[in-house]
PDBQT receptor file of N, H, CA, C and O in Angstrom, charges set to zero:
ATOM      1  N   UNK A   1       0.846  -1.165   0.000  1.00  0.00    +0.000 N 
ATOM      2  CA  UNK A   1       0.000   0.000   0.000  1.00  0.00    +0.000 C 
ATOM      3  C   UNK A   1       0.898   1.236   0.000  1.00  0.00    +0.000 C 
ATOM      4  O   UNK A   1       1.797   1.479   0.805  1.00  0.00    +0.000 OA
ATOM      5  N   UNK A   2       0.523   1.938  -0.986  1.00  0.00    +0.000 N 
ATOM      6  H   UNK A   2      -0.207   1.741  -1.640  1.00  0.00    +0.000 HD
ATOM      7  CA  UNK A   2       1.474   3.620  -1.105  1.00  0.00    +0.000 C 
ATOM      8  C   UNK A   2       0.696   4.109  -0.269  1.00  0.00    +0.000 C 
ATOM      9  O   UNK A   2      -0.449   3.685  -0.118  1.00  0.00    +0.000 OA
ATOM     10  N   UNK A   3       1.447   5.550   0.732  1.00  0.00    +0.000 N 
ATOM     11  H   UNK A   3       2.377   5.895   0.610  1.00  0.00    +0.000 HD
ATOM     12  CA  UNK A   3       0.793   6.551   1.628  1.00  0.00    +0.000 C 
ATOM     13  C   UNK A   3       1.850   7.683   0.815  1.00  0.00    +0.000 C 
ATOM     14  O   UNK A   3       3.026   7.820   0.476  1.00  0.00    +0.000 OA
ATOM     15  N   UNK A   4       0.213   8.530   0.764  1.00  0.00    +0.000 N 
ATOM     16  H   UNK A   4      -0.742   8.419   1.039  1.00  0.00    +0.000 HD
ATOM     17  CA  UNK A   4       0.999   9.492   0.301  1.00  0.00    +0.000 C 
ATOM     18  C   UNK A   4       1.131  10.583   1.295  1.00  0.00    +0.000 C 
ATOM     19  O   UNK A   4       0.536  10.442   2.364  1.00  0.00    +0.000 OA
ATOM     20  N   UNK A   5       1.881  11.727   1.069  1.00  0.00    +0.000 N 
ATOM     21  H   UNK A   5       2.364  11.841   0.200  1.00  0.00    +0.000 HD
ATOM     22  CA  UNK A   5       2.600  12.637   1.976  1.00  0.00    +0.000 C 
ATOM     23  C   UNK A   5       2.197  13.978   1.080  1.00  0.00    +0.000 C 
ATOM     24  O   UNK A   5       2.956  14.324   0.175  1.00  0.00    +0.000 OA
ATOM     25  N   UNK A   6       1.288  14.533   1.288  1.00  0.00    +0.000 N 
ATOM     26  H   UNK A   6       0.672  14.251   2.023  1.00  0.00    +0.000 HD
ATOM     27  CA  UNK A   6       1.583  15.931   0.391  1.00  0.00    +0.000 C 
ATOM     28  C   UNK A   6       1.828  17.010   1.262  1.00  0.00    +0.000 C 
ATOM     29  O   UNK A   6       1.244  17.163   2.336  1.00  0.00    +0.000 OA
ATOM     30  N   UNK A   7       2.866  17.912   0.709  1.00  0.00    +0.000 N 
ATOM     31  H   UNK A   7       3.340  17.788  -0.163  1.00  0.00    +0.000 HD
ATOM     32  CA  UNK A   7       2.595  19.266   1.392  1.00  0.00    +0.000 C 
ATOM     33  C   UNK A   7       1.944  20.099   0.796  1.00  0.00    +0.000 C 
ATOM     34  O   UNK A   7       2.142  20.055  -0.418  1.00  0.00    +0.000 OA
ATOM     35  N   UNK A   8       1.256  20.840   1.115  1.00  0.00    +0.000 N 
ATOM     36  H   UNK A   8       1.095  20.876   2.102  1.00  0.00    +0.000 HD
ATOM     37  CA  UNK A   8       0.681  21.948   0.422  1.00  0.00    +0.000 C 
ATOM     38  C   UNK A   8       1.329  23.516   1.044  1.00  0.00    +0.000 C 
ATOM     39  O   UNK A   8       1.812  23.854   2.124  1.00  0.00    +0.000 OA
ATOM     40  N   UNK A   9       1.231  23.765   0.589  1.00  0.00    +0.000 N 
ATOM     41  H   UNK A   9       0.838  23.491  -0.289  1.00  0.00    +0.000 HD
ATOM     42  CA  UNK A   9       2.021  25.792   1.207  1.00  0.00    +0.000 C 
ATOM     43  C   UNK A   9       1.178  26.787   0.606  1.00  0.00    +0.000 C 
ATOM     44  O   UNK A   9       0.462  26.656  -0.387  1.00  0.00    +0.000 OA
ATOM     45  N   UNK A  10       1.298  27.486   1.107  1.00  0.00    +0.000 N 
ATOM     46  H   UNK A  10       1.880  27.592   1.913  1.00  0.00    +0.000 HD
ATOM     47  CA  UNK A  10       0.411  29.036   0.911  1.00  0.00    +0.000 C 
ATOM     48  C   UNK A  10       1.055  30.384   1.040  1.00  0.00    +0.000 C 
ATOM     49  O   UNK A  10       1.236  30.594   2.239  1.00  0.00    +0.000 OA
ATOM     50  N   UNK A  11       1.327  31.031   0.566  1.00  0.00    +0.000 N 
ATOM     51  H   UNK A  11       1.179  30.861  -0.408  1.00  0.00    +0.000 HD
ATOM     52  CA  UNK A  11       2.647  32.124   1.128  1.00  0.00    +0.000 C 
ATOM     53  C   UNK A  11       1.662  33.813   0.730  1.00  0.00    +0.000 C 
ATOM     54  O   UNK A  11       1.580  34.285  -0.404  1.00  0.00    +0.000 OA
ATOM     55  N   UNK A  12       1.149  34.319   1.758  1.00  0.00    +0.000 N 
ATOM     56  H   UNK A  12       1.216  33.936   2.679  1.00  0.00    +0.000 HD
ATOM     57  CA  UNK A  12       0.664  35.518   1.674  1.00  0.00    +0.000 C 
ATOM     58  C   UNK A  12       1.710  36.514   2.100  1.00  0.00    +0.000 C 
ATOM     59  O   UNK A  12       2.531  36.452   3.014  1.00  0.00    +0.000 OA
ATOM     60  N   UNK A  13       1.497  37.349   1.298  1.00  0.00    +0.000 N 
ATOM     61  H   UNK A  13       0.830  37.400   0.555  1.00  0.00    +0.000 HD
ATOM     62  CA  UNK A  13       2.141  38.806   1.884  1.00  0.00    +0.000 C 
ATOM     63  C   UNK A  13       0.937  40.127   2.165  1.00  0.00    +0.000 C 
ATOM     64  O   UNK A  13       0.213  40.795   1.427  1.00  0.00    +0.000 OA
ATOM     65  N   UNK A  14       1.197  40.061   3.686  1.00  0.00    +0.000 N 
ATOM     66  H   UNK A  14       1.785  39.519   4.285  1.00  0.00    +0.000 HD
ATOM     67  CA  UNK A  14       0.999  41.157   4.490  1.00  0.00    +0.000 C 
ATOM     68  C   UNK A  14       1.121  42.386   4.231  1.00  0.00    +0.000 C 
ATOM     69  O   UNK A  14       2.085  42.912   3.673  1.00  0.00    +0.000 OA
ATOM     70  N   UNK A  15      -0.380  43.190   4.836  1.00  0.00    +0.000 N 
ATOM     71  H   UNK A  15      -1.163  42.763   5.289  1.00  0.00    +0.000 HD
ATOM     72  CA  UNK A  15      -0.265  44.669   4.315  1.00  0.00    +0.000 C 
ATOM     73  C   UNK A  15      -0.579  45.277   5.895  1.00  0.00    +0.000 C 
ATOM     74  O   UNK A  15      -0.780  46.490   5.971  1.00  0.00    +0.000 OA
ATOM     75  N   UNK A  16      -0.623  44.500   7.097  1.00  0.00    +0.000 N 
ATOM     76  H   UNK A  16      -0.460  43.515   7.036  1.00  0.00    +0.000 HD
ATOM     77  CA  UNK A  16      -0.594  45.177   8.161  1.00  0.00    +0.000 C 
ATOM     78  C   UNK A  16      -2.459  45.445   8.552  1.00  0.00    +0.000 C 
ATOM     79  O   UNK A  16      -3.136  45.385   9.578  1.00  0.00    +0.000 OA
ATOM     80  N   UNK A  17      -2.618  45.627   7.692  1.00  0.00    +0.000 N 
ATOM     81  H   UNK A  17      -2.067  45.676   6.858  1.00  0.00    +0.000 HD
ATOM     82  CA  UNK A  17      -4.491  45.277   8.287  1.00  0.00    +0.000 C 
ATOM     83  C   UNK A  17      -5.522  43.906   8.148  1.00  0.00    +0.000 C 
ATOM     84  O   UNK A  17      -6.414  43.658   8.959  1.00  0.00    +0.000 OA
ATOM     85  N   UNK A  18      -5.208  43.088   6.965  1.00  0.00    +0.000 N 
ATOM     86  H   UNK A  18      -4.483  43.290   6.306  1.00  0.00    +0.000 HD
ATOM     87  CA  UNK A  18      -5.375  41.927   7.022  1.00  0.00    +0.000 C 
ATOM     88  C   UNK A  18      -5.253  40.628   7.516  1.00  0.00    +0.000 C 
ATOM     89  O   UNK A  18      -4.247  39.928   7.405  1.00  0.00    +0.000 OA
ATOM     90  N   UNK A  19      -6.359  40.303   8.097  1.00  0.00    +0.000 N 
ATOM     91  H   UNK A  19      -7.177  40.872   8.188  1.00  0.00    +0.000 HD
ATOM     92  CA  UNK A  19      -6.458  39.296   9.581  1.00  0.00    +0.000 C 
ATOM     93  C   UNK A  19      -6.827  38.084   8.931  1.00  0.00    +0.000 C 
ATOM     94  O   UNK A  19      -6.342  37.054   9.401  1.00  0.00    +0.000 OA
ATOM     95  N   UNK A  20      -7.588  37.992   7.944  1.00  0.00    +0.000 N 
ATOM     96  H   UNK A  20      -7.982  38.828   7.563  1.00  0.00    +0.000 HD
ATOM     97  CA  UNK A  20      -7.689  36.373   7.658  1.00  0.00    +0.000 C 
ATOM     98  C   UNK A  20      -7.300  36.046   6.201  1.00  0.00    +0.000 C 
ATOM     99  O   UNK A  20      -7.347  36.958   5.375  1.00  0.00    +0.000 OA
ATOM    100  N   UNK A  21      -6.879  34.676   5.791  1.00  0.00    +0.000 N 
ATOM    101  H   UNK A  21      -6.842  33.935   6.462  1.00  0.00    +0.000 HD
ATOM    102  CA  UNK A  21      -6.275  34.137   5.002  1.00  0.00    +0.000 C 
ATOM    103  C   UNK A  21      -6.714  33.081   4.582  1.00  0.00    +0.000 C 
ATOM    104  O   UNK A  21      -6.158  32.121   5.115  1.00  0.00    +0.000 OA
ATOM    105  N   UNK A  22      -7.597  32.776   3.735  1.00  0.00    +0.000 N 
ATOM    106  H   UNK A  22      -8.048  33.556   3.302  1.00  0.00    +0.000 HD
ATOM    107  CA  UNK A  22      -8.042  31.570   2.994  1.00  0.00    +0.000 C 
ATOM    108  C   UNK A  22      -7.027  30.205   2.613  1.00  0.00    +0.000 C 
ATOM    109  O   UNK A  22      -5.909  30.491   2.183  1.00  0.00    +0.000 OA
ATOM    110  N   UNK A  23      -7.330  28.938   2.736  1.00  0.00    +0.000 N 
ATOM    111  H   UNK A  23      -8.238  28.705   3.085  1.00  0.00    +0.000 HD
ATOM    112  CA  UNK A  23      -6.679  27.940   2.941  1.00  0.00    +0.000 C 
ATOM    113  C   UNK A  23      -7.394  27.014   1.797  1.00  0.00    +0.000 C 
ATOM    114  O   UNK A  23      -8.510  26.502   1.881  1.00  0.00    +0.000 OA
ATOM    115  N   UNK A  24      -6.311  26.911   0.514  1.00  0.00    +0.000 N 
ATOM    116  H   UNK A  24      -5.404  27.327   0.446  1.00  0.00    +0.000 HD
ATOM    117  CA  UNK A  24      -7.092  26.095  -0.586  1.00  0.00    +0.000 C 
ATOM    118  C   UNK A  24      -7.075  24.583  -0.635  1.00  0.00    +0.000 C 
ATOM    119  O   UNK A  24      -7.240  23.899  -1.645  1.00  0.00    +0.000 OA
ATOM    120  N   UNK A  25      -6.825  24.103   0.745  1.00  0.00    +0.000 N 
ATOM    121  H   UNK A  25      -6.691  24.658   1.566  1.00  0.00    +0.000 HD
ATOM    122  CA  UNK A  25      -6.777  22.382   1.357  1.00  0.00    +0.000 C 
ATOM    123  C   UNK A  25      -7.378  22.493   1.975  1.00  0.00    +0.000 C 
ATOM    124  O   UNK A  25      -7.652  23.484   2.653  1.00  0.00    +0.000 OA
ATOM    125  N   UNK A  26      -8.090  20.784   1.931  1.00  0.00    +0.000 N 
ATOM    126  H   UNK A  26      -7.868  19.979   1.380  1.00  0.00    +0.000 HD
ATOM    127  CA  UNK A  26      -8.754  20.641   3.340  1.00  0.00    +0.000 C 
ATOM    128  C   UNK A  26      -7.900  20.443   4.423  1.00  0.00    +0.000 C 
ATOM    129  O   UNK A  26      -6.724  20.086   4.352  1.00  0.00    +0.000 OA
ATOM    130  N   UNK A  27      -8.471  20.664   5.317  1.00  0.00    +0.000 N 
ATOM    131  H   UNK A  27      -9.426  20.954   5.374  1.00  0.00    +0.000 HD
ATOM    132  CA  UNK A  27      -7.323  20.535   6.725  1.00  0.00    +0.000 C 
ATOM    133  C   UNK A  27      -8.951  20.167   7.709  1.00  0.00    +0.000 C 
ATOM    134  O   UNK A  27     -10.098  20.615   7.709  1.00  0.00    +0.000 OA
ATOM    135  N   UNK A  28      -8.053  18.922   8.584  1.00  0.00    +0.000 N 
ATOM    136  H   UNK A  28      -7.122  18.557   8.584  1.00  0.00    +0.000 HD
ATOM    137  CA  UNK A  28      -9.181  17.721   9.255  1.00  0.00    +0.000 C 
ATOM    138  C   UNK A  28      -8.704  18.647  10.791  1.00  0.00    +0.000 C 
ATOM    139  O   UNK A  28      -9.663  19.179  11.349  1.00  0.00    +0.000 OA
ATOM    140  N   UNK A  29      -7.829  18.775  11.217  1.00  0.00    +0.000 N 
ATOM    141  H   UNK A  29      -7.049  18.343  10.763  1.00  0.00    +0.000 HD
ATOM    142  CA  UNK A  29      -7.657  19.454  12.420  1.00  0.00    +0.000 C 
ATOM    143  C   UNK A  29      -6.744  20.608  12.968  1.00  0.00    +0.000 C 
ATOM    144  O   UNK A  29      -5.522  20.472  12.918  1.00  0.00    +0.000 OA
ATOM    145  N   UNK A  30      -7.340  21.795  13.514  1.00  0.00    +0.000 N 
ATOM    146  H   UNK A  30      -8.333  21.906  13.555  1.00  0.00    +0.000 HD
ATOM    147  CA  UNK A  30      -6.740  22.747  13.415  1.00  0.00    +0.000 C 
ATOM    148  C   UNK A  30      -4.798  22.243  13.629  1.00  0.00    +0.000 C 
ATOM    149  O   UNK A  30      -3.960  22.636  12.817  1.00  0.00    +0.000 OA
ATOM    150  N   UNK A  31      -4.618  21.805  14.228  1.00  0.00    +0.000 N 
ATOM    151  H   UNK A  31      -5.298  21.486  14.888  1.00  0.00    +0.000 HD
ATOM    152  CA  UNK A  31      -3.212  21.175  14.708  1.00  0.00    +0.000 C 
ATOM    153  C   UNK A  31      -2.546  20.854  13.382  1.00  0.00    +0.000 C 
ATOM    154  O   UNK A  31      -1.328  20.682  13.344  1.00  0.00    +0.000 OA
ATOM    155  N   UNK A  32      -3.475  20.748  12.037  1.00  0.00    +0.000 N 
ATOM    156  H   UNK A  32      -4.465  20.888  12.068  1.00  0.00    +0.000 HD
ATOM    157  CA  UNK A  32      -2.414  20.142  11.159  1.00  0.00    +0.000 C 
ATOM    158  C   UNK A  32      -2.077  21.526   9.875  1.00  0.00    +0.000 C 
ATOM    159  O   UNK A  32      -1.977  21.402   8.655  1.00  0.00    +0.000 OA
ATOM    160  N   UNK A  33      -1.976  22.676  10.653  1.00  0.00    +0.000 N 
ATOM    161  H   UNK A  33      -2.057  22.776  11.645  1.00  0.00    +0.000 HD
ATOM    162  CA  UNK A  33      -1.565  23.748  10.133  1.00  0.00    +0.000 C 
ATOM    163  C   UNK A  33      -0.695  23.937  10.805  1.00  0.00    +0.000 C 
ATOM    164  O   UNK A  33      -0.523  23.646  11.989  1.00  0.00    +0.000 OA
ATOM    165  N   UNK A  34       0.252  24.712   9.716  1.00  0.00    +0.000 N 
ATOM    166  H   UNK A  34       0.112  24.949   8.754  1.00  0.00    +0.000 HD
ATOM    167  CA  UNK A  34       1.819  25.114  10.708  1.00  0.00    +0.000 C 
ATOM    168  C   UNK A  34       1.813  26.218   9.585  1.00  0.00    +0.000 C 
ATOM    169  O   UNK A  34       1.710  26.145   8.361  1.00  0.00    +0.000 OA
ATOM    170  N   UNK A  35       2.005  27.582  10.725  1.00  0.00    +0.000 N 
ATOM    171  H   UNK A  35       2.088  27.642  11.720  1.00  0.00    +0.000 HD
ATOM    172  CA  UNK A  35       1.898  29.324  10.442  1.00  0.00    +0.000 C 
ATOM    173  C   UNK A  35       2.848  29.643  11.015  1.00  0.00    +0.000 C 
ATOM    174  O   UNK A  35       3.108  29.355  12.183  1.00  0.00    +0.000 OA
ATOM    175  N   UNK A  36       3.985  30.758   9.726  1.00  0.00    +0.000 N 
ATOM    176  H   UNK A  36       3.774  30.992   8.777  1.00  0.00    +0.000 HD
ATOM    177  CA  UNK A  36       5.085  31.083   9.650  1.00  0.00    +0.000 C 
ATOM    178  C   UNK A  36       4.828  32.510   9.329  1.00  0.00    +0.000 C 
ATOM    179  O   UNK A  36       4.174  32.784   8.322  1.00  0.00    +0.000 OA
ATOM    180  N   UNK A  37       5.338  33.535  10.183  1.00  0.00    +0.000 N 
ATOM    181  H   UNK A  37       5.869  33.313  11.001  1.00  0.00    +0.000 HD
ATOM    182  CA  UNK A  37       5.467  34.644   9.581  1.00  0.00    +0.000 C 
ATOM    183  C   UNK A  37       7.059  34.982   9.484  1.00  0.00    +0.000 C 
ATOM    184  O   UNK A  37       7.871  34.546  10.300  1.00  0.00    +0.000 OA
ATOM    185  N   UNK A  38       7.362  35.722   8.503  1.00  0.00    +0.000 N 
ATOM    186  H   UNK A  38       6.703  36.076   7.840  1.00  0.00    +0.000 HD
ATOM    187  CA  UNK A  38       8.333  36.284   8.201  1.00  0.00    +0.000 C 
ATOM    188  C   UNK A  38       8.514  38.418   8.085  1.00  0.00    +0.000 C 
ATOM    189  O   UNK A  38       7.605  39.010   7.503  1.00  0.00    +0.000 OA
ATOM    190  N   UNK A  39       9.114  38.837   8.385  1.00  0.00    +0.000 N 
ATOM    191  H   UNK A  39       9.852  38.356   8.858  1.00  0.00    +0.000 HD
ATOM    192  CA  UNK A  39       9.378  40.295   8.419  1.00  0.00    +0.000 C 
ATOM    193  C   UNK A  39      10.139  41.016   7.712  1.00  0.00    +0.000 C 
ATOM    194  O   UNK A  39      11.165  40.451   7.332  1.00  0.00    +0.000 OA
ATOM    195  N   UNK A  40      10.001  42.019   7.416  1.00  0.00    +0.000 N 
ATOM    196  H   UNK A  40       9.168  42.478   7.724  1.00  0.00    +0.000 HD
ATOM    197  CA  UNK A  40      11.139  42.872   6.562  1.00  0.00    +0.000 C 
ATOM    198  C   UNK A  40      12.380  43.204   7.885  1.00  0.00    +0.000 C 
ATOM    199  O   UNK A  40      13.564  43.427   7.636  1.00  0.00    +0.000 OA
ATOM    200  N   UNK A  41      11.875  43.176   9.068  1.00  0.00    +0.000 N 
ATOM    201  H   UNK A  41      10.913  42.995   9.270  1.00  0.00    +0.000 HD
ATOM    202  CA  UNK A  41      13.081  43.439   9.823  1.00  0.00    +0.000 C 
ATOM    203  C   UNK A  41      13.812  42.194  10.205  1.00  0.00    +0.000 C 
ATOM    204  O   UNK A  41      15.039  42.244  10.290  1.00  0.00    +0.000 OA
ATOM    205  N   UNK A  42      12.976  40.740  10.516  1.00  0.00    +0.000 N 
ATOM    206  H   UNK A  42      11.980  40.700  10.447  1.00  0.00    +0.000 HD
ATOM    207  CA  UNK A  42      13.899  39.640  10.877  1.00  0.00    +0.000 C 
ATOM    208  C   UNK A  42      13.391  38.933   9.762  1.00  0.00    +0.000 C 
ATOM    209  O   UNK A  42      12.177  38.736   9.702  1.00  0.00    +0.000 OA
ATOM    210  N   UNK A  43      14.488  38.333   8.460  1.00  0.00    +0.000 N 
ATOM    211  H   UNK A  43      15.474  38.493   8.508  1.00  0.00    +0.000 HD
ATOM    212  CA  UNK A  43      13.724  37.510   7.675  1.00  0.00    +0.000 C 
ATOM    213  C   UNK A  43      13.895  36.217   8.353  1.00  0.00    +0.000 C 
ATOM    214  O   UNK A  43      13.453  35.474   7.478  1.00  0.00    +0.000 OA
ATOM    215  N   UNK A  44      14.199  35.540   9.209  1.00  0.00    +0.000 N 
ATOM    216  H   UNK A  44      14.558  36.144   9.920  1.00  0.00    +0.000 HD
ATOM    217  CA  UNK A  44      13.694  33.994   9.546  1.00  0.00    +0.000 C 
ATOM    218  C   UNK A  44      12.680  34.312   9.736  1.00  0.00    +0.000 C 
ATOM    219  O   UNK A  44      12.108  35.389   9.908  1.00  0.00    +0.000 OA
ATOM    220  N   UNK A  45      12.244  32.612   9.685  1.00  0.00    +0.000 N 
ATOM    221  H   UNK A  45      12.709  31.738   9.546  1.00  0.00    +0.000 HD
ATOM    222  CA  UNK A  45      10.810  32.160   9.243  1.00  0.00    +0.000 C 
ATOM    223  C   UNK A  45      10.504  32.024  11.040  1.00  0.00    +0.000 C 
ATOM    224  O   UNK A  45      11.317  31.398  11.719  1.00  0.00    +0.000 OA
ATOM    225  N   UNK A  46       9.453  32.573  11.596  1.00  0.00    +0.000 N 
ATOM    226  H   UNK A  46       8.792  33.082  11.044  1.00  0.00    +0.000 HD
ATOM    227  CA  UNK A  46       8.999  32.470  12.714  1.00  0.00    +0.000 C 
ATOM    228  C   UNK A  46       7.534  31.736  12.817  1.00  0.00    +0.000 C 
ATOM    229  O   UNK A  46       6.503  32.094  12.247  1.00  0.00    +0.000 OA
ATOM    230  N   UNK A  47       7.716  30.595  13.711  1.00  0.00    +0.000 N 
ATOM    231  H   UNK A  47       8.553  30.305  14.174  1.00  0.00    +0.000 HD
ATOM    232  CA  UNK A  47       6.365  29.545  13.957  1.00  0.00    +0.000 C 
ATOM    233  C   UNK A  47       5.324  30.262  14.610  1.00  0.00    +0.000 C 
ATOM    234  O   UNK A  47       5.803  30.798  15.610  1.00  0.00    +0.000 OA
ATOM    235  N   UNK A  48       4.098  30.511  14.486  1.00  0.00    +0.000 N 
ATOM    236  H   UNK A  48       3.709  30.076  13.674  1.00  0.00    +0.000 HD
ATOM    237  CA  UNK A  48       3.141  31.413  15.405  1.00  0.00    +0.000 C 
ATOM    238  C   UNK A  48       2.452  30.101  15.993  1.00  0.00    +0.000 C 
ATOM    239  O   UNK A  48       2.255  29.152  15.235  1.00  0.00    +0.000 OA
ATOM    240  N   UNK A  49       2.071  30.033  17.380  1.00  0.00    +0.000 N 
ATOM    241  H   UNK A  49       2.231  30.804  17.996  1.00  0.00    +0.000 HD
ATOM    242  CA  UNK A  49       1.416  29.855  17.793  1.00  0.00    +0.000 C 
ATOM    243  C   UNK A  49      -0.123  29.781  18.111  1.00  0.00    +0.000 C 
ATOM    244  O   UNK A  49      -0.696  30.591  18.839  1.00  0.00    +0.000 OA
ATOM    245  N   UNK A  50      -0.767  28.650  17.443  1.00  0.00    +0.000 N 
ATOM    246  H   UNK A  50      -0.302  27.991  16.851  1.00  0.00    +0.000 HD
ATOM    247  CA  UNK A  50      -2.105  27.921  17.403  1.00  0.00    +0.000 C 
ATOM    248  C   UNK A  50      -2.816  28.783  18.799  1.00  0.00    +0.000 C 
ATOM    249  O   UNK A  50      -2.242  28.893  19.882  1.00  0.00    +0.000 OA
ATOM    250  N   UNK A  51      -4.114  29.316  18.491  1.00  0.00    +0.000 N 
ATOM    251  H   UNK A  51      -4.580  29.227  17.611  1.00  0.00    +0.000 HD
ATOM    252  CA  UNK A  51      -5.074  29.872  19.520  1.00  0.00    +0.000 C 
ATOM    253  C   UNK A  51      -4.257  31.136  20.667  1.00  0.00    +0.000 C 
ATOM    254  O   UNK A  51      -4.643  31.653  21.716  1.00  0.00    +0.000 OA
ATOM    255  N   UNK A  52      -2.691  31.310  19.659  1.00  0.00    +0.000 N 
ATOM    256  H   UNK A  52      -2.378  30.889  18.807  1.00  0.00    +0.000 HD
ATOM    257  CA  UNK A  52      -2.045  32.529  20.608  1.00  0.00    +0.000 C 
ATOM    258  C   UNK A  52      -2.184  33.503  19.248  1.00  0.00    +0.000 C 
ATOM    259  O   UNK A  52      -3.042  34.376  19.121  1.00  0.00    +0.000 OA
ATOM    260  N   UNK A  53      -1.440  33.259  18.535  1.00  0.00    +0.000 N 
ATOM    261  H   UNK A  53      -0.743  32.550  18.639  1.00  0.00    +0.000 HD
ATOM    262  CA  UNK A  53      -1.081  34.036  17.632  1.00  0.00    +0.000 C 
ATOM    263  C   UNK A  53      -1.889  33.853  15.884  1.00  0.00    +0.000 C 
ATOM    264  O   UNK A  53      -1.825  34.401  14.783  1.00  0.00    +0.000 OA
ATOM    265  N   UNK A  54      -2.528  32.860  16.472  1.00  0.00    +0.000 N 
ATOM    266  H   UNK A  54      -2.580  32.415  17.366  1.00  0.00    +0.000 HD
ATOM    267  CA  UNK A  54      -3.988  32.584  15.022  1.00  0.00    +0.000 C 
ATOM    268  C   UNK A  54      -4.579  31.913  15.363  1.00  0.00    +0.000 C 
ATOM    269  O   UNK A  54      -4.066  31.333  16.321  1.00  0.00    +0.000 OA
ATOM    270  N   UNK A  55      -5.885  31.440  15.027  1.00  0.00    +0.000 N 
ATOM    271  H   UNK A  55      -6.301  31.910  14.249  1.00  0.00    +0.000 HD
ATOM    272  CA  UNK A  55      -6.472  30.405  14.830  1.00  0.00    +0.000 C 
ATOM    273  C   UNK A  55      -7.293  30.007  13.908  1.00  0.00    +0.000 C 
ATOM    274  O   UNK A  55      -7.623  30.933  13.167  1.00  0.00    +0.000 OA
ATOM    275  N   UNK A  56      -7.818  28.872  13.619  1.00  0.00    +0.000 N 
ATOM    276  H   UNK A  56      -7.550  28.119  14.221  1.00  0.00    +0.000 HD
ATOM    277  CA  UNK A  56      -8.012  27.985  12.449  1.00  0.00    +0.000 C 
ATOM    278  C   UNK A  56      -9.428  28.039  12.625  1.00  0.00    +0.000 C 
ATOM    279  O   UNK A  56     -10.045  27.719  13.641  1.00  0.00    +0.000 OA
ATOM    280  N   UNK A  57     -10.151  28.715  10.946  1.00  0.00    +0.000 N 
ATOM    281  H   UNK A  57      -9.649  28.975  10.120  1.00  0.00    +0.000 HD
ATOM    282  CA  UNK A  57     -12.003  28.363  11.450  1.00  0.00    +0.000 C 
ATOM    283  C   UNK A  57     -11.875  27.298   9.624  1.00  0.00    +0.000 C 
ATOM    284  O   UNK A  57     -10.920  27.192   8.854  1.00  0.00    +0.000 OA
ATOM    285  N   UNK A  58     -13.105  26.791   9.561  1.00  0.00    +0.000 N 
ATOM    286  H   UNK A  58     -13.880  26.878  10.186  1.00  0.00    +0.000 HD
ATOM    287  CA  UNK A  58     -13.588  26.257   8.136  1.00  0.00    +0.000 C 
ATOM    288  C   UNK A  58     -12.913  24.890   7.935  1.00  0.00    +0.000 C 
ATOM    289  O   UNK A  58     -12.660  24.681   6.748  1.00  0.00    +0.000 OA
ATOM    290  N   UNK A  59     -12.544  23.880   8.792  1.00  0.00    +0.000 N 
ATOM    291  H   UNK A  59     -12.750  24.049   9.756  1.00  0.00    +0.000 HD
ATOM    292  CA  UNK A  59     -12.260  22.891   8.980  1.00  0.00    +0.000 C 
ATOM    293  C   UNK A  59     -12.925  21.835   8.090  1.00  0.00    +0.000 C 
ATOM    294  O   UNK A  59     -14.100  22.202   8.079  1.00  0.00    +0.000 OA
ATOM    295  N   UNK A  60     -12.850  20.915   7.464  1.00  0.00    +0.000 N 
ATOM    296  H   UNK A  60     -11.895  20.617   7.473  1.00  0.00    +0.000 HD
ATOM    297  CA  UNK A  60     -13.925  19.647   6.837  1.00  0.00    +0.000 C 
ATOM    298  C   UNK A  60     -13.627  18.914   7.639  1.00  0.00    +0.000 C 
ATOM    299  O   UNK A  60     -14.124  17.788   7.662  1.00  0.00    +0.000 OA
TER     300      UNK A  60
């Protein structure tokens, strides 16, 4: 039996007033999103924190 593995990615750029971000996968549980922001002042990729720093609505 093959299992497959997909990633999917999404890469928005920020204008400083925009709060939500459409997600063109299904996603079964908020937990299986992983949110990265990046900055013009620090470019590493920084992990945000689930129900601190976002959270996940429109689940299937």
């Amino acid at each position: 039996m093959t299992i497959s593995n997909d990633v999917n990615k999404v890469v928005y750029r920020g204008n400083g007033t925009t709060d939500t971000y459409p997600y063109p996968f299904r996603v079964f549980k908020d937990t299986d999103l992983i949110v990265t922001r990046v900055t013009v002042n620090d470019p590493e990729e920084e992990v945000l924190v689930l129900n601190t720093d976002y959270t996940v609505t429109g689940m299937q």
